[in-house]
Every structure is written in C-alpha cells, then in structure tokens.
C-alpha positions, 0 to 999 in steps of 0.5 A: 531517479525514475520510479518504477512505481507509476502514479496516474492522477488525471486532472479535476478528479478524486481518484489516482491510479498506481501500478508496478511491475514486481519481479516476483511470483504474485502469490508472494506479492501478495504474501508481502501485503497480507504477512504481517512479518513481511508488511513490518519489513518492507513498510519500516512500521509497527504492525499492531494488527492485521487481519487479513480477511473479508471484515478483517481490519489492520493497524500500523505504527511507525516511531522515531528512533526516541520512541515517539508515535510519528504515524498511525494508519488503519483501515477496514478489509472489505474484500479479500481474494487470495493471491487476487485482490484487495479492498480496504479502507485507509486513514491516517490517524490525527491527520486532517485527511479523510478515509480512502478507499482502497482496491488493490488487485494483483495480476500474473505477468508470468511465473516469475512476475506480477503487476500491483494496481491500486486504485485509491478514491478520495473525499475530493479533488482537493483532498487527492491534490493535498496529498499528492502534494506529500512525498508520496510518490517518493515514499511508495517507490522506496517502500515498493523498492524494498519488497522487492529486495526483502522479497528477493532472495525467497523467490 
C-alpha cells in the first residue's frame, strides 16, 4: 500500500518532517484541525477540549469498545494563524514519551487543493527513533485517508 502521508526522518536527529497533499480547499484543511466536530471524525477520539486559539489548549480521548480510556493526549496552542499555521505542543498522557513540539503549516496548492507540513521536535534522537518504531506511519496515513473521505463530499 503506498502512503500518501510522507514522513522524512533523517539520521542522527530529533525531528521529523510530514507532508500531504489533500484534495481539498486549505480553508477546510484546516477546518478539520480546528472543529472539534471534524477533528472527532477523522481522528476516531473523544474530543474533551479544543481551544483553537493562540494560548488555547486541547485534550483528546480514544476508548475501547468496553468504555476503557486507551489513549489520552494534550497539548498547548501557541501560534494560531487562520487557514495558515499551527504551533502546538503534544503529549501522550501515561506514556514514557516526552512532550513534542509541533509546527504545522498549511499551504494553497490551488483553489481546490492544499499541502499539510508538519515539522514535530523531539527531547532526542532516541525519543524520535522510539516512536518511529510505533505504527505511526501507519496510523497517520489512515487518519489522514479519513479527512480526506469525511471532508470529501463538503468541498
């Protein structure tokens, strides 16, 4: 299967590099970042709160079909520029994983379609390594592939 969510890590440092091409307007790219509604869609988690906002903070949940809490995350918004770019911070809750940081920038292809890069900074190489190490590449890819079928039939 190839994964139109590319991932660039190059060797012996602590960030990584993520890019898509959506075929979609970027203002609703970044509607499905910002909306709780759409994030909860595309993402397949609990929304508890998202303040989309410079100094805004977020919190999501993703439970099992029991009822059990499987995954928590949350973050601090530092930069907040409409239909342009994101800086946020992001930790997985009772995990060994340092925070990240987060830029996440959002560019017009054309009218009808835009490119996500996200550039993540980890505590270490060794941190970064670990989680590549996760079905991440995987998982992002599927969540991505979503937004753009959820998002698909609004454009």
């Amino acid at each position: 299967m190839i994964h139109k969510t590319k991932i660039q890590a190059e060797d012996g440092k602590q960030e990584l590099t993520i890019t898509r091409e959506f075929e979609l307007p970027v203002e609703l790219l970044f509607k499905a970042y910002v909306e709780p509604e759409i994030v909860a869609q595309w993402m397949g988690t609990k929304v508890l709160k998202l303040e989309s906002k410079v100094h805004g903070s977020y919190q999501f949940e993703t439970s099992n079909p029991q009822g059990n809490v499987v995954f928590r995350s949350n973050g601090v918004i530092h930069e907040f520029v409409l239909d342009q770019k994101i800086t946020r911070t992001f930790e997985m809750e009772n995990t060994p994983f340092a925070p990240q940081l987060e830029f996440l920038e959002f560019e017009a292809l054309s009218p009808t379609t835009s490119k996500l890069t996200m550039h993540i900074i980890y505590k270490s190489v060794a941190l970064r390594d670990q989680i590549l190490q996760l079905p991440f590449a995987q998982g992002l890819n599927m969540a991505h592939n979503r937004l753009q079928s959820i998002l698909n039939p609004i454009k």
